[in-house]
C-alpha positions, 0 to 999 in steps of 0.5 A: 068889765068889756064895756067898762074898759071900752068906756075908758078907752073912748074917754081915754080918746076924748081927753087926747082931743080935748087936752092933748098935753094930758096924754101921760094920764090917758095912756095910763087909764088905758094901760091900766085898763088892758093889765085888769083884763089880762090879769084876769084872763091868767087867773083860772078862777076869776069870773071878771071875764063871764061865769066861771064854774069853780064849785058845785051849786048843790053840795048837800048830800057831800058831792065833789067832783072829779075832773080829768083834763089832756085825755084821753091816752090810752097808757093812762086813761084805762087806768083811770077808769077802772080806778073810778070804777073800783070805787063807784066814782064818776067823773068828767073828763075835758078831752082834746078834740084831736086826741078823741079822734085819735082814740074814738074807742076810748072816749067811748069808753069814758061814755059807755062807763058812766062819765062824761066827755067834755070840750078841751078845745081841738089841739090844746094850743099854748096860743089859745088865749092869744086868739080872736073870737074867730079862732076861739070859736073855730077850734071849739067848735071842731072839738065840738064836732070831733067829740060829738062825731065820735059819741053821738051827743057834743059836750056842754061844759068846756075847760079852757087849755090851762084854765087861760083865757081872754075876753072873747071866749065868754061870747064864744061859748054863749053862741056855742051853748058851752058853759065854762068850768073851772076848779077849786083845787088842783093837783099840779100832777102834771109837774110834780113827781111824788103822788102823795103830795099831789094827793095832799094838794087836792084833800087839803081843805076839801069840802063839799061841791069842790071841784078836783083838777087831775090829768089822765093826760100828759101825767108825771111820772114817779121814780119808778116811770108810773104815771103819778095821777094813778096812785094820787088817784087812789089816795084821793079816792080812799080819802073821799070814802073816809070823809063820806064825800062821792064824786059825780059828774059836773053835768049831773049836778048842774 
């Protein structure tokens, strides 16, 4: 797709020369050209822009997996894994670099349970995909370093801040040797108050080698000021055992 829209960029150039009055036409080429990679980057499951993990390659024996992005928070994340733990579930967790060197403890603690800390880029910047390959590779890269620092071993799957990206982050993660990993459904239990609908959000449908977006960091939180992914959690994991579905890390089945 990069070099398709290149390709109509340098076409877009030589109309002009060859037949400046049809500027109209090469301006529309190139306009429609920029508003296909944009749209792309803006949805989180498309794969125009490079490989995109949105499910599991091996689903046979009823594998999902778990995902927990924005962590880790110490008001939330111990929760979480003692939740997963009650019910022999593991998980991935994609972490903000900076919030690891927060809570160096605490990502250990992910590692030492049996999960899996990966890469959610250093400062989980709103900017993120308004950024050049420099930056993009810059802020991952120390994410890499914060996290691998902080356990002994770097991540190898990355999430991007709100599943946006742009065309320079493919190449990025090839040079760094980070796969992308996206989802298949989410819980939206960032911005949504009722647990049971986050719930109803991530079972509906469900199948196996999907890929279950929660938040142990920057949750809602309910009526009561408890962090909503908790009970959704719950109700989630409940429903795994009722469906014969078990959660694995997303390394583990690649």
């Amino acid at each position: 797709m990069l070099w398709a829209s290149a390709g109509l960029h340098v076409l877009a150039g030589a109309s002009l020369v060859a037949a400046p009055s049809r500027w109209p036409v090469a301006l529309g080429v190139v306009a429609a050209s920029q508003l296909a990679l944009t749209v792309a980057g803006l949805l989180p499951r498309c794969s125009l822009l490079g490989p995109n993990l949105v499910r599991l390659p091996d689903a046979a024996d009823g594998r999902v997996a778990l995902t927990f992005d924005d962590g880790p928070d110490p008001a939330v994340t111990p929760h979480v894994l003692d939740l997963l733990d009650r019910h022999g579930a593991k998980a991935s967790f994609f972490c903000i670099g900076r919030l690891v060197l927060a809570h160096p403890g605490l990502a250990r603690e992910i590692h030492e349970r049996g999960h899996r800390v990966e890469n959610h880029s250093f400062r989980h910047s709103n900017a993120f995909a308004f950024q050049g390959p420099a930056r993009l590779r810059a802020e991952i890269q120390r994410a890499q370093d914060a996290i691998g620092s902080s356990l002994g071993r770097a991540p190898s799957l990355f999430r991007a801040p709100a599943g946006i990206r742009n065309p320079w982050l493919d190449p990025v993660l090839a040079r760094l040797g980070l796969r992308l990993v996206s989802w298949t459904r989410r819980g939206f239990d960032t911005v949504t108050a009722a647990p049971q609908r986050v719930t109803w959000r991530l079972v509906r449908g469900l199948a196996a080698g999907d890929i279950l977006l929660l938040h142990d960091g920057a949750s809602a939180r309910d009526a009561s000021g408890r962090p909503v992914v908790l009970q959704a959690l719950t109700g989630l994991l409940l429903e795994l055992e009722r469906r014969g579905l078990r959660s694995v890390r997303v390394d583990e089945a690649l």
